[in-house]
N, C-alpha and C positions, 0 to 999 in steps of 0.2 A: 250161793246160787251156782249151779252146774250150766255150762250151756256145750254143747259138741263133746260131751265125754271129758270138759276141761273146767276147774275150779275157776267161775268171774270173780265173784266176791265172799267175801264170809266177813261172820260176826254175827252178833243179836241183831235184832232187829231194829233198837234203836241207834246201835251203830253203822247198820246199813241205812237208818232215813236219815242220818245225816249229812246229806251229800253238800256240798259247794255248788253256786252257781242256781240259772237262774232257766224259769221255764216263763217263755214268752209267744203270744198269739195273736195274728192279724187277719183279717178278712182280707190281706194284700201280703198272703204268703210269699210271694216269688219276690215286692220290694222287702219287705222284713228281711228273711235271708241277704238281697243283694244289700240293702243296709248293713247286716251286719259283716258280712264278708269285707267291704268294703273300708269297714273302720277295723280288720286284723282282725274280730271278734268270730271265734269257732264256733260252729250250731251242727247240732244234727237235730233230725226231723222224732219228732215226738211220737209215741202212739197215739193221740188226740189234734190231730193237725198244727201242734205247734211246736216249736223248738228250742232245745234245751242246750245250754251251754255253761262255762264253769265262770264267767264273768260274771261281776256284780249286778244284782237290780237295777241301781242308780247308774252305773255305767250304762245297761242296756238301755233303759230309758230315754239315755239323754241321747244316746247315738239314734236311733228311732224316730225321735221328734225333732232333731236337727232333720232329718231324713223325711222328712212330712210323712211318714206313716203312722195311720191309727192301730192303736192296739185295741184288744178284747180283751186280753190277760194278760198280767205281769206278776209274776211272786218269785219268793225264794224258792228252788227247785225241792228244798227239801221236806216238802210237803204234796210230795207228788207220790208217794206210796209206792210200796212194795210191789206190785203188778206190772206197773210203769219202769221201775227201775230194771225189774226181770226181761221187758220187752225191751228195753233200750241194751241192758247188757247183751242179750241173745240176737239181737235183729238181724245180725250179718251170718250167722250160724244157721237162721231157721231155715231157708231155702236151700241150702247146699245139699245135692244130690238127686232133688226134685225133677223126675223126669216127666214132662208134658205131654 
């Protein structure tokens, strides 16, 4: 995957959906995130409203429902496809140089 003229990742295909970590979603985006910030755990925002990060499932979970938030989705990130993975590696690249 190329993003800004610069190699993100490479491999097959099967080796790129193997990713680590864990793709999680709430109808209380702003607590989810402040839950996970809060317990050390890194998130970035997903291309489908929710957020991906390299901790465990069962980690996130538990951190979330100590946290009284409901979730929508929880799984292992790496079944979140090729599309998703390209918009999460490029997302900081696409806007640059965009003039309004």
């Amino acid at each position: 995957m190329i993003g800004n003229g610069k190699i993100l990742a490479q491999g097959t295909k099967a080796d790129l959906l193997q990713t680590s970590g864990t793709f999680v979603k709430s109808d209380e985006y702003d607590a989810l995130g402040s839950a996970l910030r809060e317990a050390g755990i890194h998130a970035t925002p997903s291309g489908d409203g929710g957020l991906r990060t390299d901790a465990d499932p069962v980690d996130v979970g538990k951190v979330v429902a100590a946290a009284g938030v409901a979730l929508t989705e929880l799984r292992a990130a790496d079944g979140a496809g090729l599309e998703e993975m390209f918009l999460q590696l490029t997302a900081d690249t696409q806007r640059e140089g965009v003039v309004a």
